[in-house]
LOKETOR-272930 format. One record per residue: residue number from 1; residue in three letters; z, x, y of N, C-alpha, C in turn. Coordinates in Angstrom, 3 decimals. Each point is the difference from the previous one (the first is absolute). Layout:
<atoms>
NUM, ALA, Z, X, Y, Z, X, Y, Z, X, Y
...
</atoms>
This chain:
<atoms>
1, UNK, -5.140, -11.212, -7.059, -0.045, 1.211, 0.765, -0.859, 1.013, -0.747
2, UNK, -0.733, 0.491, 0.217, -1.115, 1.063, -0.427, 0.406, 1.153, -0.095
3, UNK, 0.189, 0.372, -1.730, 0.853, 1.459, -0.115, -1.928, 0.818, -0.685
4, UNK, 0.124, 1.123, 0.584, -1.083, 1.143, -0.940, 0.784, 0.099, -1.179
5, UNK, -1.455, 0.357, -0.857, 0.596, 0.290, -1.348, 0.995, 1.482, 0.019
6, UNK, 1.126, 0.198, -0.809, 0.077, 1.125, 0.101, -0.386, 0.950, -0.519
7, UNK, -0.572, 1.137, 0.062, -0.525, 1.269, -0.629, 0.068, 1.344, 0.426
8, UNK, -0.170, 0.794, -0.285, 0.278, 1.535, -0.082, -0.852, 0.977, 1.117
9, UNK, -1.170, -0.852, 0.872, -0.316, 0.863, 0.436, -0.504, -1.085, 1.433
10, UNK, 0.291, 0.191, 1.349, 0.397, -0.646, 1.330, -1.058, 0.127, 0.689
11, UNK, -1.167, -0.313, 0.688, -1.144, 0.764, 0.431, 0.473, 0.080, 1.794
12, UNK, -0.887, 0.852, 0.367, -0.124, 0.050, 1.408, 0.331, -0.769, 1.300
13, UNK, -1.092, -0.932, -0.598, -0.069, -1.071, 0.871, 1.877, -1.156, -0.010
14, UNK, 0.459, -0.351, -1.228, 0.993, -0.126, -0.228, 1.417, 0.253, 0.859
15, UNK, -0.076, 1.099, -0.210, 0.943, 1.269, 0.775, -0.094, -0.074, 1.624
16, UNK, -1.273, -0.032, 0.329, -0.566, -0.574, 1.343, 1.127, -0.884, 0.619
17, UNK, -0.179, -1.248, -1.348, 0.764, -1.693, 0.761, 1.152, 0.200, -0.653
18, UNK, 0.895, 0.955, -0.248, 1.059, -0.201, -0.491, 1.342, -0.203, 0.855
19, UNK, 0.931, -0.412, -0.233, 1.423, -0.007, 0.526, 1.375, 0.469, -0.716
20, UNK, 0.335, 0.768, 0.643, 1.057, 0.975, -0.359, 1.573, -0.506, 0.247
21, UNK, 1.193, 0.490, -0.540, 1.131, -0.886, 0.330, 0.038, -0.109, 1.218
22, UNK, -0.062, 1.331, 1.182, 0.236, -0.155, 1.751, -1.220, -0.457, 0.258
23, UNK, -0.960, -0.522, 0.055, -0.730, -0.643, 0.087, 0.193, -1.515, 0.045
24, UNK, 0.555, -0.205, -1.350, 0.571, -1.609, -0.432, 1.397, -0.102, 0.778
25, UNK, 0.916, 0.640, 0.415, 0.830, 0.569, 0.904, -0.251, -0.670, 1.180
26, UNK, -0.998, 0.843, 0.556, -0.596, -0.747, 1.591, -0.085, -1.610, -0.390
27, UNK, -1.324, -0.306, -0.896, -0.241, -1.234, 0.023, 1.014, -1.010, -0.232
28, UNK, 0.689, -0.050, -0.974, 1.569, -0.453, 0.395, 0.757, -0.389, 0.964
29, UNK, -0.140, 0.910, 0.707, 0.630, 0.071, 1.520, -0.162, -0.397, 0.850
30, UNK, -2.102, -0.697, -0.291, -0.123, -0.401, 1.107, 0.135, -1.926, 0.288
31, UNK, 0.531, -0.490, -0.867, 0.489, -1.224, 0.431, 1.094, -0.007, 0.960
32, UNK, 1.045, 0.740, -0.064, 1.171, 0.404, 0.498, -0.867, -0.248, 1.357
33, UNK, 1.561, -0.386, 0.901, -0.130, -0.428, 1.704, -0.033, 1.750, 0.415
34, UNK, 0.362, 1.165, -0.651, 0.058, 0.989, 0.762, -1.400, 0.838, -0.738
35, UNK, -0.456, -0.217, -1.276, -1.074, 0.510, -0.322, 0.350, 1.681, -0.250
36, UNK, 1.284, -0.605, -1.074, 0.373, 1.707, -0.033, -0.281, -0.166, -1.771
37, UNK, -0.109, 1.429, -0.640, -0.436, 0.233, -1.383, 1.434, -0.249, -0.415
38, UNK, 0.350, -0.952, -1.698, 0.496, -0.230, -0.057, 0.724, 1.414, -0.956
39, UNK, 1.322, 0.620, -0.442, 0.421, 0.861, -1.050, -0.881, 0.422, -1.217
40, UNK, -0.156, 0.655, -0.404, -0.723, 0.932, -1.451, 0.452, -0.905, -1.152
41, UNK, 1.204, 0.118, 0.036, 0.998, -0.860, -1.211, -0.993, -1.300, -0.064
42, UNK, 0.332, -1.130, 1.125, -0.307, -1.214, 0.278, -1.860, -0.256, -0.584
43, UNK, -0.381, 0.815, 0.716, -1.315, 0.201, -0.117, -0.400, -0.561, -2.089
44, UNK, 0.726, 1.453, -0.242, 0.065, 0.017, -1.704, 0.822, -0.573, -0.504
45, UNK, 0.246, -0.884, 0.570, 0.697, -1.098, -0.946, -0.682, -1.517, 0.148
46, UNK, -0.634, 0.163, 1.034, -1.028, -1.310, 0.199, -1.327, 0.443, -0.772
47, UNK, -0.449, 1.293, -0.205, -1.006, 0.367, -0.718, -0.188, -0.218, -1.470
48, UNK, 1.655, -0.016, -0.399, 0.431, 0.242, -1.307, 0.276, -1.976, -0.527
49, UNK, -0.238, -0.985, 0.791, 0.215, -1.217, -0.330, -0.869, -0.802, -0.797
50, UNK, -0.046, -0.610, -0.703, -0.689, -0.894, -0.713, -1.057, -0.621, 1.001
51, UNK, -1.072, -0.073, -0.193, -1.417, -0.405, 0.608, -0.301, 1.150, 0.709
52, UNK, 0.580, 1.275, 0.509, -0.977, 0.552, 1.190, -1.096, 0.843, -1.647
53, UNK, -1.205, 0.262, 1.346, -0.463, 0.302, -0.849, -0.096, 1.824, -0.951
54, UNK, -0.204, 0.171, -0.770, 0.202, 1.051, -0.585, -1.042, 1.318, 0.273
55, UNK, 0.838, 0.964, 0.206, -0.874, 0.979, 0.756, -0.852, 0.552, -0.711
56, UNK, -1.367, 0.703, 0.436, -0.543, 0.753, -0.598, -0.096, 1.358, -0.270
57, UNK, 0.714, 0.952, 0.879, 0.713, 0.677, -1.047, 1.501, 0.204, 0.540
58, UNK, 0.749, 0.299, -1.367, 1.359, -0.063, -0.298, 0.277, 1.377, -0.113
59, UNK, 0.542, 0.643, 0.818, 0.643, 1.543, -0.656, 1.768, -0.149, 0.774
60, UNK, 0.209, 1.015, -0.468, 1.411, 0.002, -0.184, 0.140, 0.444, 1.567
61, UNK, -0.906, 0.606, 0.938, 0.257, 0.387, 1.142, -0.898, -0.721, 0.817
62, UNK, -0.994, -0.702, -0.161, -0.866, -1.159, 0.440, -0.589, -1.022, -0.268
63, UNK, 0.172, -1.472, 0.587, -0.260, -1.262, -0.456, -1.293, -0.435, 1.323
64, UNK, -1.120, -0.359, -0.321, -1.100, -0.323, 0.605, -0.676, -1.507, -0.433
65, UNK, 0.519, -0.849, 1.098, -0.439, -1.324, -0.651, -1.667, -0.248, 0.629
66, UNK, -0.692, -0.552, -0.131, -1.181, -0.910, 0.507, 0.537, -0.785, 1.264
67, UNK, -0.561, 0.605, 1.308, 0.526, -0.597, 1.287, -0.906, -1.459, -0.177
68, UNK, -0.753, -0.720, -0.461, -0.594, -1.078, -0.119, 1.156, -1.043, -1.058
69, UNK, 0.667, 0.795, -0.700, 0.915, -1.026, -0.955, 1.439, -0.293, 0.591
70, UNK, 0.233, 1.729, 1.014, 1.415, -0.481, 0.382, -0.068, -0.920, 1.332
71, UNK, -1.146, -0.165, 0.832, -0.237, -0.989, 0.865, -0.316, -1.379, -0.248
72, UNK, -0.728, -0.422, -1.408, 0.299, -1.257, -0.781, 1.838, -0.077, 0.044
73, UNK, 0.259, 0.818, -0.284, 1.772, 0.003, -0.472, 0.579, -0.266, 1.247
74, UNK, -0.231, 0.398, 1.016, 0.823, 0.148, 1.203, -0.186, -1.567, 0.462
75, UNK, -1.276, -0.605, 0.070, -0.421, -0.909, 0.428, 0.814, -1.304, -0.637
76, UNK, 0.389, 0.139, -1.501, 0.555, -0.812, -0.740, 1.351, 0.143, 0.628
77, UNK, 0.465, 0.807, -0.302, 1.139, 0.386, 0.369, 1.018, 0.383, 1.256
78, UNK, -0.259, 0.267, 0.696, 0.188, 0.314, 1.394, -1.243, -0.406, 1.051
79, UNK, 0.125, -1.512, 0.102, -1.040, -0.726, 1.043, 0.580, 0.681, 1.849
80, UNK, -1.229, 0.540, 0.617, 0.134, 0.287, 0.889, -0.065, 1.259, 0.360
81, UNK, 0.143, 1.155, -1.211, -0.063, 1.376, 0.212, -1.309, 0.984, 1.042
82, UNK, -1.316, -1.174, -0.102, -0.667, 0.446, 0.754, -0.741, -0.033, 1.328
83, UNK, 1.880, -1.079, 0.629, -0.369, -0.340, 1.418, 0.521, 0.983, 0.217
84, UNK, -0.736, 0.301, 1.274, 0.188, 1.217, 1.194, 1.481, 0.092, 0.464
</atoms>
């Protein structure tokens, strides 16, 4: 799974493709037969598991992963999330 290096400073373009917990929230959700976002908790605790991948930046009030790594992840992991 393809993690960025981590470092201190996030560029533009980056930030652009990023994914946020309600973000990862929705996508979650959308395997589900009702295609509803799954809990905040749930969310960050699947974020927080061994293999997903590690965000680029980490603050105590925001976690921003690489929407290209957590869709490798989803794909591994939750087959089907991106049927309609």
């Amino acid at each position: 799974m393809p993690n960025w290096p981590r470092r201190d400073v996030v560029t533009r373009a980056e930030l652009d493709n990023a994914v946020d917990i309600d973000e990862f929230r929705t996508l979650l959700g959308q395997g589900s037969r009702r295609r509803e976002r799954v809990s905040r908790e749930y969310a960050a605790r699947v974020a927080s598991t061994k293999g997903f991948p590690d965000p680029i930046v980490d603050h105590q009030r925001l976690r921003l992963w690489h929407r290209d790594d957590v869709e490798v992840w989803l794909d591994a992991h939750r087959p089907g999330w991106r049927l309609p």
